[in-house]
TORKOLNU-333001 format. One record per atom (N, C-alpha, C): atom name; x, y, z. Coordinates in Angstrom, 3 decimals, always signed. Layout:
BEGIN
["CA", [X, Y, Z]],
...
//
This chain:
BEGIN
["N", [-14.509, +8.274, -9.735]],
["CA", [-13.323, +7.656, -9.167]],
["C", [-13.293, +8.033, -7.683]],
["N", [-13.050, +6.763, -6.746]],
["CA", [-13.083, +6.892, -5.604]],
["C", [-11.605, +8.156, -4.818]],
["N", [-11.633, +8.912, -3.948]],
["CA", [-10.803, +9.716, -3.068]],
["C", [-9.708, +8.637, -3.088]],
["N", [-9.767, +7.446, -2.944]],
["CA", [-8.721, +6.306, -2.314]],
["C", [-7.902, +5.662, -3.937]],
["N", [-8.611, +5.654, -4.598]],
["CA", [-8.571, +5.352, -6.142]],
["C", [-7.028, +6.209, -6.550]],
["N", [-7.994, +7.594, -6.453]],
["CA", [-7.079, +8.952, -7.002]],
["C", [-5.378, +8.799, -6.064]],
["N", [-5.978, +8.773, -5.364]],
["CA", [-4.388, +8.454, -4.221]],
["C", [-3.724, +7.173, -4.557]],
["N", [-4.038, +6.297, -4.988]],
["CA", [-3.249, +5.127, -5.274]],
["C", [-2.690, +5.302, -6.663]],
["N", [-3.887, +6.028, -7.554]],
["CA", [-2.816, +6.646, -9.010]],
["C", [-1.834, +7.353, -8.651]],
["N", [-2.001, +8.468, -7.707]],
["CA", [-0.754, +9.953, -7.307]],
["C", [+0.470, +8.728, -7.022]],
["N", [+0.283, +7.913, -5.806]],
["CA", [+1.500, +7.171, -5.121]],
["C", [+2.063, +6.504, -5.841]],
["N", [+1.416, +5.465, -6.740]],
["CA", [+1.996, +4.662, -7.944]],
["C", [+2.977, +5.499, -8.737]],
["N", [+2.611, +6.461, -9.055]],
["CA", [+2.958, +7.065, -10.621]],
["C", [+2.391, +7.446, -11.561]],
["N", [+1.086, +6.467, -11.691]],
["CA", [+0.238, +6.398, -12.821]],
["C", [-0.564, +7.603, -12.905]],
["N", [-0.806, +8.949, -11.804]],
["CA", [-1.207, +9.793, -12.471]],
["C", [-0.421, +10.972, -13.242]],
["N", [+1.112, +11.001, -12.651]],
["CA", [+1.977, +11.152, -13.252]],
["C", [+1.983, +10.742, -14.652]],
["N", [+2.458, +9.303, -14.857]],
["CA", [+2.529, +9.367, -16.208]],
["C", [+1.431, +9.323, -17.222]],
["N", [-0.047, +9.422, -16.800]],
["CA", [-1.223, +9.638, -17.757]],
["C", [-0.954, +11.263, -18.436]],
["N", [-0.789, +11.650, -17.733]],
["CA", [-0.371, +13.251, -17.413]],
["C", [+0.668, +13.137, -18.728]],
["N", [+2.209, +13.072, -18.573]],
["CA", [+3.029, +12.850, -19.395]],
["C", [+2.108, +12.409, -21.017]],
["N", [+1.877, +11.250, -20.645]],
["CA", [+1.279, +10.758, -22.051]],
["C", [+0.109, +11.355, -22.846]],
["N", [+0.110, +12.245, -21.772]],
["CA", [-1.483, +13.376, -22.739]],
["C", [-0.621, +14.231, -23.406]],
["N", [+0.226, +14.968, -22.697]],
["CA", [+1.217, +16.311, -22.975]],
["C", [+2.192, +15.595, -23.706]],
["N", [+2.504, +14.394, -24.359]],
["CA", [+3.127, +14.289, -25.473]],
["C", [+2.173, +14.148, -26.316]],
["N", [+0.790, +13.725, -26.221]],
["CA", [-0.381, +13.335, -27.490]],
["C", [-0.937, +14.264, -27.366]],
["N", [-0.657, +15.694, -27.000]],
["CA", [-1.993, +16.810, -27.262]],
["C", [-2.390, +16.892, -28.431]],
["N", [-1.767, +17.227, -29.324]],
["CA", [-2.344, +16.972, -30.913]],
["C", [-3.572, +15.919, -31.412]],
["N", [-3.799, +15.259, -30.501]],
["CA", [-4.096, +13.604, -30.745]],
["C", [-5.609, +14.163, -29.969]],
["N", [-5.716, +14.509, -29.039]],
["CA", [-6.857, +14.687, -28.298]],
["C", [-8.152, +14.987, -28.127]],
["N", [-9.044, +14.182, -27.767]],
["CA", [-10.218, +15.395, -28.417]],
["C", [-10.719, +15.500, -27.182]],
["N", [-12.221, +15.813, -27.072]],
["CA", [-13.022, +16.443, -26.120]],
["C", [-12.679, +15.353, -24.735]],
["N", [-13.270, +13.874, -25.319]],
["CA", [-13.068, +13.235, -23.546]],
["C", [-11.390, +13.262, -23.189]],
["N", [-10.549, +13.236, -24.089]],
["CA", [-8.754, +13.636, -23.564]],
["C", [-8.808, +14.668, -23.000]],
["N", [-9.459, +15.725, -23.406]],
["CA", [-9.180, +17.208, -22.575]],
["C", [-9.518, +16.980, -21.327]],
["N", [-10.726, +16.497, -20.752]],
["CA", [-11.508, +16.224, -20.267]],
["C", [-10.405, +15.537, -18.741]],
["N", [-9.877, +14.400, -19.051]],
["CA", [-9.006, +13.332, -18.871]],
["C", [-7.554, +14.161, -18.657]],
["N", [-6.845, +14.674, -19.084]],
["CA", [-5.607, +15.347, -19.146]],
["C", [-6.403, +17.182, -17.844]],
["N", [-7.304, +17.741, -17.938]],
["CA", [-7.993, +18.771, -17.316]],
["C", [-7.539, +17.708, -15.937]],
["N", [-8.676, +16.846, -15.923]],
["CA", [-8.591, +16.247, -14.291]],
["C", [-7.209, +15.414, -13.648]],
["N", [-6.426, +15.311, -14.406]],
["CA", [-5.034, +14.631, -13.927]],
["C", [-3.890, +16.268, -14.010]],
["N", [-4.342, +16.759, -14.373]],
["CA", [-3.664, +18.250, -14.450]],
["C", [-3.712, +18.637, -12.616]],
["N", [-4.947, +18.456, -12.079]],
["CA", [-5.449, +19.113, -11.301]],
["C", [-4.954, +17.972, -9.909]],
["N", [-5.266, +16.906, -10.259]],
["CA", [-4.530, +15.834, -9.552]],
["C", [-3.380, +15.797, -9.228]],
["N", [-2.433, +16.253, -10.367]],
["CA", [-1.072, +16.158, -9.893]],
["C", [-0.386, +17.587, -8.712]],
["N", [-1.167, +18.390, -9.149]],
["CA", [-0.774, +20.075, -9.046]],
["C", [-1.453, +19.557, -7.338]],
["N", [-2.734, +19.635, -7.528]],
["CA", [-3.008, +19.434, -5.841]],
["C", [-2.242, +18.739, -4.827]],
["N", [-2.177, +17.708, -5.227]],
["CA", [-1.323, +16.625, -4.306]],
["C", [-0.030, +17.000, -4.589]],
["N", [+0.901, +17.193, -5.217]],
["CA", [+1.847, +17.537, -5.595]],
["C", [+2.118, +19.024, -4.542]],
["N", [+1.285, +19.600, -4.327]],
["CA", [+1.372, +21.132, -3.457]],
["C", [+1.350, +20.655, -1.828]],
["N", [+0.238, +19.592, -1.708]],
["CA", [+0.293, +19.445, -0.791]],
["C", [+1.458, +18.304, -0.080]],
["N", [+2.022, +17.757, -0.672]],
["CA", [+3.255, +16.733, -0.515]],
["C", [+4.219, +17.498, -0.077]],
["N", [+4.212, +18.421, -0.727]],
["CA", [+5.422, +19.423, -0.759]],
["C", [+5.967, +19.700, +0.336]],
["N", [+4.942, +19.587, +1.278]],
["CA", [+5.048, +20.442, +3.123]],
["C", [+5.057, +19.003, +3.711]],
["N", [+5.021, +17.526, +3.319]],
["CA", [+5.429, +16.778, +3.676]],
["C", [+6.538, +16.358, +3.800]],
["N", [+7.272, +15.097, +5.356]],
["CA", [+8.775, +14.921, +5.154]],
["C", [+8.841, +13.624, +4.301]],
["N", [+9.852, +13.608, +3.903]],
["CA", [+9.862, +12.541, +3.149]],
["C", [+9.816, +11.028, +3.718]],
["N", [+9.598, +11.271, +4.693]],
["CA", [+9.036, +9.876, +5.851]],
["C", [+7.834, +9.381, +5.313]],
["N", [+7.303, +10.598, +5.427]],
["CA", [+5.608, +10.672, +5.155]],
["C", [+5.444, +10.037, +3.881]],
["N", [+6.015, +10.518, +3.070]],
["CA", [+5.563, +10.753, +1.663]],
["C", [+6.340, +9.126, +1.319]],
["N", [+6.985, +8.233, +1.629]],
["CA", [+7.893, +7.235, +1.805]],
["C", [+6.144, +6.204, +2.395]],
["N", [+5.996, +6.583, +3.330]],
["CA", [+5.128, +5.890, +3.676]],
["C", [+3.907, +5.402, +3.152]],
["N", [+3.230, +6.649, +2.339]],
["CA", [+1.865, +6.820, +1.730]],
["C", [+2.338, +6.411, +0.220]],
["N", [+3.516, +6.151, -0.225]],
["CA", [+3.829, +5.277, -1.230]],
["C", [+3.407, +3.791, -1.217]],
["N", [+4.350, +3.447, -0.138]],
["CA", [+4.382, +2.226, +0.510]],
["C", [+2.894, +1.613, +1.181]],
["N", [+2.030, +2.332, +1.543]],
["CA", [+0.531, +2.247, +1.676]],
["C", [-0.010, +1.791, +0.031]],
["N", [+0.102, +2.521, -0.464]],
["CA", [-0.747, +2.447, -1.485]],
["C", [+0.268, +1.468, -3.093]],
["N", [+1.226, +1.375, -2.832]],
["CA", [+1.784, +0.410, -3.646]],
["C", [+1.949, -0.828, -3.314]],
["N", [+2.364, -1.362, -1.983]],
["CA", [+2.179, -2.300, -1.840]],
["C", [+1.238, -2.926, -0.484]],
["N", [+0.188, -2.102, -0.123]],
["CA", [-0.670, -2.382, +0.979]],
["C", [-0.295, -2.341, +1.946]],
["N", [+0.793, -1.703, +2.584]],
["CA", [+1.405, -1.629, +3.775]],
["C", [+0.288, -1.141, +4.916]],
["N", [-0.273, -1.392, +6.052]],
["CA", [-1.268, -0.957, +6.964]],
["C", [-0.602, +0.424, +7.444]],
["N", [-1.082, +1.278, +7.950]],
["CA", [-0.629, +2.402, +7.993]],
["C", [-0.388, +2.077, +9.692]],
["N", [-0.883, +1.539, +10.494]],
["CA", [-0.484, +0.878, +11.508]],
["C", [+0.728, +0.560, +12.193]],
["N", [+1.817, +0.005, +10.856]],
["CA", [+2.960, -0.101, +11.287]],
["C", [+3.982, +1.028, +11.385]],
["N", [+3.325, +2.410, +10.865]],
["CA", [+4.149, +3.337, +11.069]],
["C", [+3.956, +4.122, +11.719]],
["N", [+2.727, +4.096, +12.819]],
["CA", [+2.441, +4.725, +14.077]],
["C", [+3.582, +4.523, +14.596]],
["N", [+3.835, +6.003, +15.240]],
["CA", [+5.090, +5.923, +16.057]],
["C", [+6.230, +6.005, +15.562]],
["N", [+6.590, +5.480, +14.793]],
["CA", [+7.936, +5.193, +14.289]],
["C", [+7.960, +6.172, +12.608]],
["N", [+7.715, +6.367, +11.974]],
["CA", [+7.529, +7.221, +10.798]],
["C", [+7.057, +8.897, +11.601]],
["N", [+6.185, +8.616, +12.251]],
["CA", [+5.568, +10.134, +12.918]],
["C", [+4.456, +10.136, +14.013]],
["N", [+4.421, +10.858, +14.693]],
["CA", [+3.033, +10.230, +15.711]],
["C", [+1.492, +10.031, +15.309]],
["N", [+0.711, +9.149, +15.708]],
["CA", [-0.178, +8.417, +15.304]],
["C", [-1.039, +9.322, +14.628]],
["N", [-1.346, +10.530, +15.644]],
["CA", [-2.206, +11.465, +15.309]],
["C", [-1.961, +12.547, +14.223]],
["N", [-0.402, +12.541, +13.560]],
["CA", [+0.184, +13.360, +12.617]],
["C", [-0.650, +12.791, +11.315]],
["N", [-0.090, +10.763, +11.370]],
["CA", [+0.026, +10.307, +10.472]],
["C", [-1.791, +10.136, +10.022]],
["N", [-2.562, +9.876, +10.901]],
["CA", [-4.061, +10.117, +10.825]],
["C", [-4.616, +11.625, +9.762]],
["N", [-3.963, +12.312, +10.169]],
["CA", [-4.273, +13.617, +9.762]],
["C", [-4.084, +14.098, +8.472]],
["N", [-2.545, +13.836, +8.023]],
["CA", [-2.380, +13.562, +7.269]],
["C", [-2.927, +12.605, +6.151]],
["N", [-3.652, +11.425, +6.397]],
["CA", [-4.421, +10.820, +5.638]],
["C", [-5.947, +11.259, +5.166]],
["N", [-6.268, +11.365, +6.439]],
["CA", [-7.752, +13.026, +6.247]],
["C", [-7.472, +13.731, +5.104]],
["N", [-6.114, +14.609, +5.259]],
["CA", [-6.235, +16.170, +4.437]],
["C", [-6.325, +15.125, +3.143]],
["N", [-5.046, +14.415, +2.992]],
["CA", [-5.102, +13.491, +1.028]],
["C", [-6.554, +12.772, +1.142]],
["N", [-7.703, +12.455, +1.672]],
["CA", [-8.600, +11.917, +1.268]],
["C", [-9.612, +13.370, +1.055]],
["N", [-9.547, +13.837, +1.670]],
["CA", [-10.526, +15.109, +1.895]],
["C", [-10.126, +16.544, +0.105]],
["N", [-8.881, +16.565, +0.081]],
["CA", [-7.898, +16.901, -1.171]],
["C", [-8.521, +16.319, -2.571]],
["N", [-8.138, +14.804, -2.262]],
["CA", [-8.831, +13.671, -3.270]],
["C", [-10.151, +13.963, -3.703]],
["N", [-11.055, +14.222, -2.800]],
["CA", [-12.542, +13.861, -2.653]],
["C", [-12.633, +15.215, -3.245]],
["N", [-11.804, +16.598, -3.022]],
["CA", [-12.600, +17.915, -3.713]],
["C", [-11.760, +18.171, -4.812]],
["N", [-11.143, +17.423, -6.002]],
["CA", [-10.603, +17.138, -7.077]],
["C", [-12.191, +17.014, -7.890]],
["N", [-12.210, +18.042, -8.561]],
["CA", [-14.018, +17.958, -9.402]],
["C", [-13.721, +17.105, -10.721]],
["N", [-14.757, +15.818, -10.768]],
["CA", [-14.565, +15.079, -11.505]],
["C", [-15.718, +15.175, -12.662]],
["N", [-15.756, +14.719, -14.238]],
["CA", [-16.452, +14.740, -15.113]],
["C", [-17.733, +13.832, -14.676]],
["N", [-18.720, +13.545, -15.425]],
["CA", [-19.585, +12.073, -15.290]],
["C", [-18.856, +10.954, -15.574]],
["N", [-17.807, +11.365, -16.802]],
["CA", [-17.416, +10.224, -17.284]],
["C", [-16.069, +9.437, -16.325]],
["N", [-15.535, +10.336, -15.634]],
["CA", [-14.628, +10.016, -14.783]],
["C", [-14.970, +9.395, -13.317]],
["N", [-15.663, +9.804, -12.926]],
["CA", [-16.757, +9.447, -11.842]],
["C", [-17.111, +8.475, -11.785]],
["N", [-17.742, +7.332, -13.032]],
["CA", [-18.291, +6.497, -13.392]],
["C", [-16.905, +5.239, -13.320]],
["N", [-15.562, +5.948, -13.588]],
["CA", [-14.413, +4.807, -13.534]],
["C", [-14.278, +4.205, -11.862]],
["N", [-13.946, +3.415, -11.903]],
["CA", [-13.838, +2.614, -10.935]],
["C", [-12.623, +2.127, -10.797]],
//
């Protein structure tokens, strides 16, 4: 799974609620669920830590990027300065990218 992938699950929700829906089906689970619930564990906790020290401008924005394609362009300047908001996209791709993934997860697209 692509760095950009993983970030559009975090912003959506959807790694949120995969997460949820494992930790109500643990009983249910076997080796590739662990597997699957392990790497969205780690997904949420990372990004989730690192959001944390974000303002909610930011975090408003990189929603809005990744839910509905917003160019990150239009919030130069006006959300935070160009070079904040750049940087900020670095650390969540760079974050994303050292999230250690299975073969089998890797292989999703």
């Amino acid at each position: 799974m692509t760095p950009t992938r993983i970030l559009e699950h975090y912003f959506k929700g959807k790694a949120q609620a995969m997460l949820d829906y494992s930790k109500s089906h643990k009983d249910q689970i076997e080796t590739y669920g662990r597997e699957n619930y392990d790497f969205w564990v780690e997904v949420v906790t990372k990004l989730d830590n690192y959001t944390s020290t974000l303002s909610s401008e930011l975090i408003a924005m990189e929603r809005d990027h990744y839910h509905n394609k917003t160019p990150f362009g239009l919030s130069y300047n006006i959300v935070a300065p160009t070079f904040e908001i750049t940087k900020v996209n670095r650390e969540l791709k760079a974050l994303a990218k050292s999230i250690e993934q299975t073969e089998r997860i890797q292989a999703t697209r």
